[in-house]
N, C-alpha and C positions, 0 to 999 in steps of 0.2 A: 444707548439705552435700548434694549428689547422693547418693539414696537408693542409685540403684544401686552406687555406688561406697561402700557401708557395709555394713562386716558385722555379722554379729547383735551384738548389746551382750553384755557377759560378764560383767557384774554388774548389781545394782540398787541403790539408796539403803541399804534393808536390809542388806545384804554391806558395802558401804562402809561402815557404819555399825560391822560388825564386825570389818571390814581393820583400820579405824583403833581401832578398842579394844583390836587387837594393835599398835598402836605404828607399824604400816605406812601408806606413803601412797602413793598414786595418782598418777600422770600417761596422759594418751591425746593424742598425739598424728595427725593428719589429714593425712597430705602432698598428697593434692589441693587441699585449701584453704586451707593453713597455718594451718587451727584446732588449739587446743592447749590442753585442761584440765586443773588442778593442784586436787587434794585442799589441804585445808587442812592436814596432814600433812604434805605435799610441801613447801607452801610453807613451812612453817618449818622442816623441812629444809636448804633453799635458804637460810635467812636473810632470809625476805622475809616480808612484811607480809599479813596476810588480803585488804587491799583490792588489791594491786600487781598492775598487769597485768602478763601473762604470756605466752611466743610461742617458737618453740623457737631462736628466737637468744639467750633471755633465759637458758634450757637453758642451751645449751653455753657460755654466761660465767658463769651457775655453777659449773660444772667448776673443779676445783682445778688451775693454768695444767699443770702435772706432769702431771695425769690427761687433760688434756684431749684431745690429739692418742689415747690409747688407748679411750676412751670413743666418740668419735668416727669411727674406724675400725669400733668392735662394731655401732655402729646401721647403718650405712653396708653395711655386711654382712651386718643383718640388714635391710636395703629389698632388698638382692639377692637376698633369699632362703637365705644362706650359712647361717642357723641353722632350720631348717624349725619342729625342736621347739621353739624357746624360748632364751633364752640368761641368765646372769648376769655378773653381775661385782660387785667393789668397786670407790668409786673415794671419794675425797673430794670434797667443797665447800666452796666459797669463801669463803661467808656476802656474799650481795651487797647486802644491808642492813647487817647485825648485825657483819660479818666473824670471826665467828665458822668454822673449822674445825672439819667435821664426817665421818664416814668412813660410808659410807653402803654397804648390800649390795643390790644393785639385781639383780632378775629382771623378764622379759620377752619378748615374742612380737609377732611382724611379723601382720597378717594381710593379705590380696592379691584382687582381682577375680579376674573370668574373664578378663582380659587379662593378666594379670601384673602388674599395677602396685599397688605398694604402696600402701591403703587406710586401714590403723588402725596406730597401734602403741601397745598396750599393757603398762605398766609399775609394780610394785608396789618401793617403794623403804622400807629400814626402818633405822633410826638406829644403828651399834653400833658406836657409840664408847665407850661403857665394855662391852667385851668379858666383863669380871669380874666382871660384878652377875650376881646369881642368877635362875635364869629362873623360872616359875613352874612347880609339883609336877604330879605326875601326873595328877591327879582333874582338877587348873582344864585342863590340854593336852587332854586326852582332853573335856571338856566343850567347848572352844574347838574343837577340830576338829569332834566333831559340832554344833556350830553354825552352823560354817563350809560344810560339808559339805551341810546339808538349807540352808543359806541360798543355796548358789551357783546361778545362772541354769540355766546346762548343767544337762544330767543326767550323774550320777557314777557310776558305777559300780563296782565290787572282784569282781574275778574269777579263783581259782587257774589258773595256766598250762596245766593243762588244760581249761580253757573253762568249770569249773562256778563257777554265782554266790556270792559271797558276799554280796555289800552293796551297796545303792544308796541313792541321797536320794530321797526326793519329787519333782522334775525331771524324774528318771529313768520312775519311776512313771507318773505324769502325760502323759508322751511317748507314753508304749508303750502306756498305757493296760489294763493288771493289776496284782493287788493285790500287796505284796510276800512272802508266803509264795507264792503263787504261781508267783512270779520265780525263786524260791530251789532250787523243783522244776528248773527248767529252765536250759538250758545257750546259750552263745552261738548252736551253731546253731540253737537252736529262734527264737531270734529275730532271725534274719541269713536275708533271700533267699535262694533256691536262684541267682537272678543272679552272686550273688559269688562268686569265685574259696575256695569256703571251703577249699578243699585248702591252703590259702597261708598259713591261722590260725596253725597250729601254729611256720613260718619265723616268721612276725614276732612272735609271743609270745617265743620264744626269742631274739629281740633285742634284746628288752625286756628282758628278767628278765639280758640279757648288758649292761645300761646304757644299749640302741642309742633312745631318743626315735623313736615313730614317729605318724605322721599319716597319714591317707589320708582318703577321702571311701569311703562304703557304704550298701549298702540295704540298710534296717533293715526287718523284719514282724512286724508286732504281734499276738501270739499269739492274741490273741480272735476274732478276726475275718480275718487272713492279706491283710491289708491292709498296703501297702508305704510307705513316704520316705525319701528323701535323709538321710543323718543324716554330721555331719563327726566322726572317732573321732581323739582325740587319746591317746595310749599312751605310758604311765611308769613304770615300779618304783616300786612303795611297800612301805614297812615298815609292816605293824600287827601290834604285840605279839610282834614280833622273827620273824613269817614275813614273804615276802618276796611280794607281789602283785603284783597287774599292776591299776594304777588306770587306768579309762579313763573321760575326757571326752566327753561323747557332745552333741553337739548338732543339733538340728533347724535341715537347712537348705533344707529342700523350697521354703520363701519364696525363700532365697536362688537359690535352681535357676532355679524359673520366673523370677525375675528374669534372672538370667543367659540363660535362652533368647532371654528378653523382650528381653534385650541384645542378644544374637547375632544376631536378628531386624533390630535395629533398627540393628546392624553392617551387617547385609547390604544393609539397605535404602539406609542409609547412603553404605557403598560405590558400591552398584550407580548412586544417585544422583549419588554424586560423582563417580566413576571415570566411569560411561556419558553423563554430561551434555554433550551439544552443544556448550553452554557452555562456556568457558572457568572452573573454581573455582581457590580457593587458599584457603590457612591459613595467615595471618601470624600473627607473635608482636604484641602487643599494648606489649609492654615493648623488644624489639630493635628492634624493624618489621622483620622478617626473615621472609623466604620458609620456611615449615614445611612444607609442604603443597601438591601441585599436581597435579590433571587431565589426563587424557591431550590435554584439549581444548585446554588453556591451553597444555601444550607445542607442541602443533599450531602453535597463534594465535602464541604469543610468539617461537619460534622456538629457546625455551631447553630444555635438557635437565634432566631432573630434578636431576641434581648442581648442575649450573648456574646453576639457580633455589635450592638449597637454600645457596648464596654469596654468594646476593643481597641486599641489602638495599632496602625498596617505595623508595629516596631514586633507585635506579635504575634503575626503570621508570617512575617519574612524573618529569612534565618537573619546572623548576624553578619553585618556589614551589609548586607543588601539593601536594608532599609537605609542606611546611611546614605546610600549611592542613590535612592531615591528620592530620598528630601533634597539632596544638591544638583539631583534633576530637575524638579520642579520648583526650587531659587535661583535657579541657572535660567530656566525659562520667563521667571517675573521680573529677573533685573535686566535680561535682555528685552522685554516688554512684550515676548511672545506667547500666544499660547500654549498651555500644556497640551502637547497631544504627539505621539508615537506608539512605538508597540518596542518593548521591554523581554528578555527571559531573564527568570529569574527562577529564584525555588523558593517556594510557599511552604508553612508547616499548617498540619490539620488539628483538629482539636485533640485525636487519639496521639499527638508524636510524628505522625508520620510525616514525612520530607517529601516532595515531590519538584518534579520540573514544570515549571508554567511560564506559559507564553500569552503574554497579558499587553492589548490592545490600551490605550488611554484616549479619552477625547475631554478636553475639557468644555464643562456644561456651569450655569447658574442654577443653585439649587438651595430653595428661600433663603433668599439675598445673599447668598455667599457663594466663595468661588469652591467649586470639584471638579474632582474628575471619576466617571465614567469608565469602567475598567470593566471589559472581556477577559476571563481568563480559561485559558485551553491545555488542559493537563497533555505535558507533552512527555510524561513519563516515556509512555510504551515508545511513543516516539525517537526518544531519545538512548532507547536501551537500540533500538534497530538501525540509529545510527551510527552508535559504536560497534554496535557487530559488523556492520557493515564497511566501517573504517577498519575493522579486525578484520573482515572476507577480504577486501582489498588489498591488504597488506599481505595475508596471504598470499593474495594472487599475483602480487607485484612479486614477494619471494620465489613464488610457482616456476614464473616467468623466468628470473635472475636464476633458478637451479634447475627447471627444466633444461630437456635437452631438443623439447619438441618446438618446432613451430606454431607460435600463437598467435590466430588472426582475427577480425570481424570483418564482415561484410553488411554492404547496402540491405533491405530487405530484396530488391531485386538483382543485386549482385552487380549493379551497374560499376559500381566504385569500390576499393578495398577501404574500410576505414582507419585501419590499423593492423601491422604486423610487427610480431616481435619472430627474426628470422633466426637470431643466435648465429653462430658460425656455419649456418647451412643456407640460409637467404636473406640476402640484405632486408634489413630491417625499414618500414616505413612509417611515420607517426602523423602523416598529411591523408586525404581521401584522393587515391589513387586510381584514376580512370583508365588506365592503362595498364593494370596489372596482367592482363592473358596476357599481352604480346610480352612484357615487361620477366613476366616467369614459365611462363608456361610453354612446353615443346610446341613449335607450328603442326607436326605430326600428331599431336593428344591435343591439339586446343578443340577440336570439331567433336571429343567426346566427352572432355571437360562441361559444353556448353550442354550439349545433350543430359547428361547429369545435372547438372544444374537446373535445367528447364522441367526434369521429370521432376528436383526435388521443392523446386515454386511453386509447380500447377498440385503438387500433392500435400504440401506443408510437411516433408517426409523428411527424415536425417540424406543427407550431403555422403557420399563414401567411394570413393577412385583410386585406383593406384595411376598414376601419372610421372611422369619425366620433368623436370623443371630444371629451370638457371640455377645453377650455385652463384654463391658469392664469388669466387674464384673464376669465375666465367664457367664452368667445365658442366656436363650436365650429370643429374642425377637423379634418382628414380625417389620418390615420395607416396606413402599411401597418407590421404586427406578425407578427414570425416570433420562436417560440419553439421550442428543443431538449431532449427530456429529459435530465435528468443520472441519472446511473444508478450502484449501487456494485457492489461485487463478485461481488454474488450476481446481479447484472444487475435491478435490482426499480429502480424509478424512483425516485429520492428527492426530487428538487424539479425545476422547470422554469427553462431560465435564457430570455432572451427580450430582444430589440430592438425594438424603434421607431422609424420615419424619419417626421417631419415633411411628408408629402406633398400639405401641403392647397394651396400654390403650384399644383405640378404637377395637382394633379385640378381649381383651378382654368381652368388651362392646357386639362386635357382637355376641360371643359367648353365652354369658350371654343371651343376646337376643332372638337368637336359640332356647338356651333352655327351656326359657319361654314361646315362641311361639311353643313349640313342646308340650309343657305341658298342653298349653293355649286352644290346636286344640285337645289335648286329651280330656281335662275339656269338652272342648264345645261336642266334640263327645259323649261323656258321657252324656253331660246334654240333648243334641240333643236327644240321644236313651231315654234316662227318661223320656221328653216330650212324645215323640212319645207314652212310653211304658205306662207310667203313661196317656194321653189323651185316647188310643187306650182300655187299662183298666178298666179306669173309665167309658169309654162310656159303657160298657157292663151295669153293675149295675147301674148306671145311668137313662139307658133307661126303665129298670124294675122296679126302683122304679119310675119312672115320669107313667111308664102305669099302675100300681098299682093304683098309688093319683090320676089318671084321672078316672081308674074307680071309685072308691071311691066316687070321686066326681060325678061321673055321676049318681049311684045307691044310694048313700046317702042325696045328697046336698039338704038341703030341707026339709029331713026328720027327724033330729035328733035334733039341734036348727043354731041359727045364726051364735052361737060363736063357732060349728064346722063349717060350712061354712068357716067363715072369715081363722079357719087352716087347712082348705084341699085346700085352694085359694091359701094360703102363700107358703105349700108345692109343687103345683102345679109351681106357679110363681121361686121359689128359683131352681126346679130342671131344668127349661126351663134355667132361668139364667145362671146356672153351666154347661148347656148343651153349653149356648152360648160362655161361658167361653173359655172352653175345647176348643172349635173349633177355637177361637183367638187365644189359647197358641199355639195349631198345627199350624195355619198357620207362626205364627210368627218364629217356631223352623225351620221352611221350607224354609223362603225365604233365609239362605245364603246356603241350603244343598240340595232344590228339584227345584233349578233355572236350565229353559232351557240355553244353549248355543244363547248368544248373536248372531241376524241376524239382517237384513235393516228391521224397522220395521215402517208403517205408523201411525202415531200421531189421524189420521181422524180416523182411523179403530178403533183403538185404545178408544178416544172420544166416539163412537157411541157406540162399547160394553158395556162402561161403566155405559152410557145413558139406554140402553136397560135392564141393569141389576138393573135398578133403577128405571123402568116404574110406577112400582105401589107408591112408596115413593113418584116421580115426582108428578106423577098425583093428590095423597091426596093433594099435600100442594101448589096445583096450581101454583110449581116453574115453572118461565121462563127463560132459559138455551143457549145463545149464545156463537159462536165460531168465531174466526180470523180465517184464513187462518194457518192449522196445517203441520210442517214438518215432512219429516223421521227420524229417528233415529236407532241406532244400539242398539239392548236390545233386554231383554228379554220379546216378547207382553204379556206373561200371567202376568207378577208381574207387566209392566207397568199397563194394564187394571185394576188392584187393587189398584195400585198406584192411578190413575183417580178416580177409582171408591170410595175410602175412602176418597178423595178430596171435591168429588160432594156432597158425603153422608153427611157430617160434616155440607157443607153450605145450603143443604136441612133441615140437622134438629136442625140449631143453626139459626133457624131465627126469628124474634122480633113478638112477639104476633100481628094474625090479617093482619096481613104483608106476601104478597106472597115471596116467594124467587125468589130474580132477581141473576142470575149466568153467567160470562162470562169468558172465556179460551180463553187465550192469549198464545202467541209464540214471541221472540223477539232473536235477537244473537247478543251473548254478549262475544267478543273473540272469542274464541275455542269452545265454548259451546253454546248451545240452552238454556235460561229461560223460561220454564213457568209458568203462572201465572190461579190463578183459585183466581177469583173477587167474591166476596158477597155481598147482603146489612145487614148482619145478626144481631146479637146483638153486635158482637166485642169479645175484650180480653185485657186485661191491659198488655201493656208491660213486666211487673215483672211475667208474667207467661208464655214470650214468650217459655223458653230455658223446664220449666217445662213440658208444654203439649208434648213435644216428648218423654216421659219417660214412661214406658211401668207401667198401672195401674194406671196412673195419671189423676186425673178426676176435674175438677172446678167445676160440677154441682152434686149435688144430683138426685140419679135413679129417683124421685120421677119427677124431673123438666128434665131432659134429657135420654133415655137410651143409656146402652152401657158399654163396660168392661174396653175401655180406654186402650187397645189395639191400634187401627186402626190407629193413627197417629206414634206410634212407629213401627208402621209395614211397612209404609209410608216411615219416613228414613233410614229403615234397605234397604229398593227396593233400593232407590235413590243412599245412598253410595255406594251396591254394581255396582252399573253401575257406578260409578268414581265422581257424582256430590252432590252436598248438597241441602238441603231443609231449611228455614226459614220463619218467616211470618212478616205481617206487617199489626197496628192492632190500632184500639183504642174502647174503650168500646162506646155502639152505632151506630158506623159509619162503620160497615161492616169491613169486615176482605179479606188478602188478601196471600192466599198462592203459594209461588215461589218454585219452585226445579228449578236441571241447569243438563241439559243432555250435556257429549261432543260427538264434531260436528268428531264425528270418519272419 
C-alpha cells in the first residue's frame, strides 16, 4: 500500500488481542488498493472459516440481503466524509459458510489523505444476538476499560469541560513527554500552542458535552521543553462514574504532516510536470482504456478538448489493430503480475483525421484507487519521414558504391585509422578500422607528401586533394587522384573524413606519354629552328654572290650577245631575287615562336600606323584607301603584332580586282574575353573550300605570274596570333571582297 496514502495504525496486536477478549472483531478496509483485513472474530462473525479469503465484495454478500442496500449506503457516506466523527449501526449476517443468522452492532470511522480521498476505513463489529445474557459486573468493566485504555495506540485523554485534566494513558504520556501527576497540574492550554485558535476551546467542548462528535487537527506543546507537533484531536462524551466528560483521542501526526507536505511538494512537482510539459501526457484507465487525464500539450497536439478527451476511449486515437496490440500489452503485464511500463511506437489519429507517428513512454501510477498508466507521447512524424530518407540515402549510396567505379573511403577524424574502404577492382577493399593503411597503400616515395596533405588539411578543416601512387589489388602500382571532406556534427567539431578516389593511372600514363612527345617535339622544333636559321643564314652567303654575279652579267652583257640570253640572265636574275625572298620568309616564320619579345600593354593605333607606313610605297602604287575604327590596347608582342597588321594590309592591297582601287578598313569589336579584329577588303575574294588551306605555310591559289609571293605571310600571320592565345579565320566569297578576323584576349 502507498505509505502516503496511510494513516497512522490505531491499534496494535496487544489491543486486538483485548478487542477480541471483549467478544469484538475487527475489519480495515483500504480503498486505494482494495486491500481488506478480517480479525478472526469478524470472520466468524460472517460465517466464515479462519482460512477463507476475504475482499470487500465478500463484505457486502455477507450482509443480510434486508440489510444490505442500508449498510451499504452508511459506508458510502462514510467514503464521503458524511460521518466525520465515526458512525454505528446494527445490521445482520448471512452466515456465508455456516448460514448461520447473526445480528451484529458494528462501529466505525472513515480516515482520508491530504487530497480528500478515502484512505483506511476502520471497523469494530461485536456479536449480540443473545441480547439477554448477562454482561459482565463492575470490577471486570472497570478493569477491561483500563486495559483497554493504557493499551490503545493514540494517546487518551479525560478532561472536565473546563479544560482541567483528569486522566490519560501511557500514549498520552509518552507523546507529550511529562509525568502524569504532572499532567494533572495542568490544564489544556498549558499544552496547546499560543498558534491555535484557543478562544474556540470552550464552543467545541460545549458540542461535545451537547452530543456534537468533533475532530479537527492542532498544535500541541510539550510542557517541558515548549516544543510544538501536529497532533489529530478526536472529541466525545464519555461517562465515568455517572459525570459526564469529554474523552479525547489524541494522535501524533507530525509523520503524517511532513508527509503530506512531502505530498503537496511532489503534487506540485507533479503538476508543474504534467500540466507545463512540451510534451503531449495523458492518464488512461488501465481497466476502461479511457482517457482520465490530459496536458495542455496533448490538447494542443490532438486537437481535443478536455471534455472531449475525457469521452474518449485510447480504441479512438489509435488506428486499428494498434489498440488491440495494446490492451494484450497491458493483460500480458497483469497476468504476468508485473507492472505496466515501457515505451511503445505506434500511430495515434488526431481529432482533424490526421495520422501520425508517436512514440509513447508508459509508466504505470495509482490514480484515485485505480490502476493507469502515465503516457509521454512524442510525435515522431518528422522523425520518421528522415528516417526513411535516410534508409533511401543509404540505399542510394550502398547502389553508388556497387556501380561506382571510384574508390569509397572514411577516415578517423585524425586520420589515424581507415574506417572503411570500398576499393572495387582497383584496391582491396576493407570493412575493419585499419591502422596501417599508408604503409598498407600508399607508395613509400608519396607517403611523406600524403601525410603533409593531410596535416595541412586537419590543422585547416580544409578539403583533402593529391594525386598519389598506390597498391593495386593485383600488387602492381598505380597512380590515383584523392579528395576527401570533413564530415562534421553539430557542434561543428569534425567526426570522420568521407573521401573519393579516381583511378587515374591511364590518364598520367597518357601525361606521361605526352611529356615525352613534347620534350621530343621542343627538341625536333629546336633542331629544325637552328636548321632554318643555319640553312637561311648559309644560303644567304652564296646566294648573294651568285644574284651579283647574273646582275652583273646582265649589266655587261644584256644586249650584246642575243635575245635568248637575255630572256636567261633575266630568269637567273628573277629566280635568285625570289629564293632570296624565300629564305627571308622561312627566317621570319622559324622566329615568331623562338625571337618573340615579352608580351607588354601595346596600342592597336601605333601598331595600325607602323604597318601603314611600312607599306607607303605599295599603298601609294595601287591608290588603296585605308580606314580605321577606333583601335584598343592590347597585351602582345608590338613587333610580330605590327607584321601581323602588316601581312593583313599587304594581302588586301595586292589581291585586289583589276582597275579597282583598294578600299581597306580595320575594325576592333569585343567579343567575351577577347578583342576581334577585323581587316575588310573589296578585293577579288576566295572560295570557301580554300578557307583552312590559305593558312598553310607555301600554299598559294595564284600563279607568280598573276600574283607575287612565297605564300608564307598568312602562316606567319597565324603562328603571331596563336602565340598570343587567340585564333585567326576569314570570311570570303569569290568577287565580294574578303574579310580577315584574328581574336586578341582582353588580358
Amino acid at each position: 500500500m502507498d505509505k502516503n496514502n496511510a494513516p497512522v495504525t490505531t491499534g496494535n496486536d496487544e489491543l486486538r488481542t483485548v478487542i477480541e477478549s471483549a467478544g469484538l472483531g475487527v475489519f480495515e478496509f483500504y480503498p486505494l488498493s482494495g486491500e481488506m483485513r478480517w480479525s478472526a472474530r469478524a470472520r466468524e462473525q460472517f460465517g466464515l472459516s479462519a482460512d477463507a479469503p476475504v475482499n470487500y465484495n465478500l463484505f457486502l454478500v455477507g450482509l443480510h440481503p434486508e440489510d444490505r442496500t442500508r449498510i451499504t449506503a452508511l459506508l458510502d457516506g462514510a467514503f464521503r466524509r458524511e460521518q466525520e466523527g465515526g458512525f454505528s449501526a446494527e445490521f445482520r449476517t448471512a452466515g456465508i459458510e455456516d448460514g448461520k443468522e447473526r445480528l451484529i452492532a458494528l462501529s466505525g470511522r472513515a480516515f482520508f489523505n491530504q487530497r480528500g480521498e478515502a484512505v483506511q476505513l476502520l471497523c469494530t463489529t461485536q456479536d449480540i444476538s443473545e441480547r439477554g445474557r448477562a454482561g459482565p459486573d463492575t470490577r471486570q468493566t472497570e478493569e477491561l476499560f483500563r486495559t483497554v485504555f493504557d493499551s490503545v495506540y493514540e494517546g487518551i485523554l479525560l478532561h472536565a469541560p473546563d479544560g482541567s485534566i483528569l486522566d490519560m494513558n501511557e500514549q498520552f504520556l509518552a507523546m507529550y513527554r511529562v509525568g502524569r501527576e504532572q499532567l494533572r497540574k495542568l490544564t489544556i492550554a498549558d499544552i496547546s500552542s499560543t498558534a491555535n485558535p484557543l478562544g474556540q476551546l470552550p464552543k467545541i467542548w460545549a458540542k461535545v458535552m451537547a452530543g456534537e462528535k468533533q475532530l479537527f487537527e492542532w498544535k500541541a506543546k510539550r510542557p517541558a521543553d515548549g516544543t510544538t507537533f501536529d497532533v489529530e484531536v478526536f472529541l466525545n462524551r464519555f461517562e465515568m462514574r455517572g459525570q459526564a466528560v469529554i474523552l479525547a483521542a489524541v494522535r501524533d501526526i507530525s509523520d503524517r504532516k511532513r508527509l503530506e507536505e512531502a505530498l503537496r511538494l511532489s503534487e506540485e512537482r507533479y503538476r508543474l510536470l504534467f500540466d507545463k510539459s512540451p510534451f503531449p501526457k495523458w492518464v488512461i484507465d488501465l481497466e476502461a482504456f479511457r482517457v482520465l487525464e490530459v496536458n495542455d500539450a496533448a490538447v494542443n497536439h490532438y486537437g481535443y478538448s478536455r471534455q472531449e478527451f475525457g469521452a474518449l476511449s485510447l480504441a479512438e486515437i489509435r488506428t486499428p489493430g494498434e489498440f488491440e496490440r495494446f490492451v494484450q500489452w497491458v493483460k500480458t503485464c497483469a497476468a504476468r503480475g508485473e507492472r505496466f511500463e515501457g515505451q511503445v511506437q505506434t500511430k495515434h489519429r488526431k481529432k482533424s483525421g490526421e495520422v501520425f507517428d508517436a512514440d509513447v513512454r508508459y509508466t504505470e501510477i495509482m490514480y484515485n484507487g485505480r490502476r493507469a498508466g502515465l503516457g509521454v507521447i512524442i510525435d515522431i512524424t518528422e522523425r520518421k519521414r528522415t528516417e526513411e530518407a535516410l534508409r533511401e540515402s543509404e540505399g542510394r549510396y550502398r547502389a553508388l558504391i556497387s556501380a561506382s567505379s571510384q574508390v569509397l573511403y572514411r577516415m578517423s577524424p585524425d586520420w589515424s585509422a581507415m574506417r572503411q574502404l570500398q576499393g572495387g577492382s582497383f584496391i582491396a577493399d576493407t570493412e575493419k578500422p585499419n591502422p596501417n593503411w599508408l604503409q598498407e597503400y600508399i607508395h613509400p616515395d608519396d607517403q611523406k607528401r600524403v601525410l603533409e596533405a593531410i596535416g595541412e588539411a586537419v590543422r585547416n578543416g580544409t578539403v583533402f586533394e593529391l594525386e598519389h601512387r598506390v597498391r593495386r589489388v593485383d600488387g602492381t602500382l598505380g597512380w590515383t587522384f584523392s579528395r576527401a571532406v570533413p564530415v562534421r556534427n553539430a557542434a561543428g567539431e569534425i567526426v570522420e573524413w568521407f573521401g573519393a578516389a579516381s583511378d587515374i593511372t591511364d590518364r598520367k600514363r597518357a601525361e606521361q606519354e605526352r611529356e615525352r612527345l613534347i620534350e621530343e617535339l621542343k627538341r625536333s622544333n629546336s633542331e629544325l629552328q637552328q636548321f632554318a636559321y643555319v640553312a637561311s643564314h648559309d644560303l644567304q652567303e652564296p646566294l648573294r654572290t651568285v644574284a651579283s654575279y647574273v646582275e652583273l652579267l646582265s649589266l655587261k652583257y644584256k644586249g650584246k650577245i642575243d635575245a635568248t640570253a637575255d630572256r636567261y640572265i633575266g630568269y637567273a636574275v628573277e629566280g635568285a631575287n625570289r629564293m632570296s625572298e624565300l629564305i627571308n620568309d622561312l627566317l621570319a616564320y622559324s622566329r615568331v615562336g623562338t625571337r618573340g619579345k615579352p608580351f607588354e600593354r601595346t596600342d592597336m593605333r601605333t601598331v595600325y600606323e607602323r604597318a601603314v607606313a611600312n607599306l607607303r610605297r605599295a599603298v601609294k602604287e595601287s591608290g588603296a584607301r585605308i580606314t580605321t575604327a577606333a583601335l584598343p590596347a592590347v597585351i602582345g608582342d608590338d613587333t610580330q603584332l605590327v607584321l601581323l597588321m602588316q601581312n593583313l594590309i599587304a594581302n588586301a592591297v595586292k589581291f585586289h580586282k583589276p582597275d579597282v582601287a583598294p578600299e581597306i578598313h580595320i575594325s576592333a569589336e569585343r567579343g567575351g574575353n577577347a578583342w576581334v579584329f577585323g581587316v575588310h577588303d573589296n578585293g577579288i575574294g576566295i572560295e570557301p573550300r580554300f578557307f583552312d588551306r590559305i593558312f598553310v605555310i607555301f600554299q598559294r591559289l595564284h600563279t607568280r605570274e598573276e600574283y607575287s609571293g612565297t605564300g608564307i605571310g598568312l602562316a606567319i600571320c597565324r603562328r603571331i596570333v596563336e602565340r598570343h592565345g587567340g585564333r585567326i579565320w576569314v570570311e570570303s566569297n569569290p568577287e565580294e571582297g574578303s574579310t580577315f578576323y584574328f581574336s586578341m584576349p582582353d588580358r
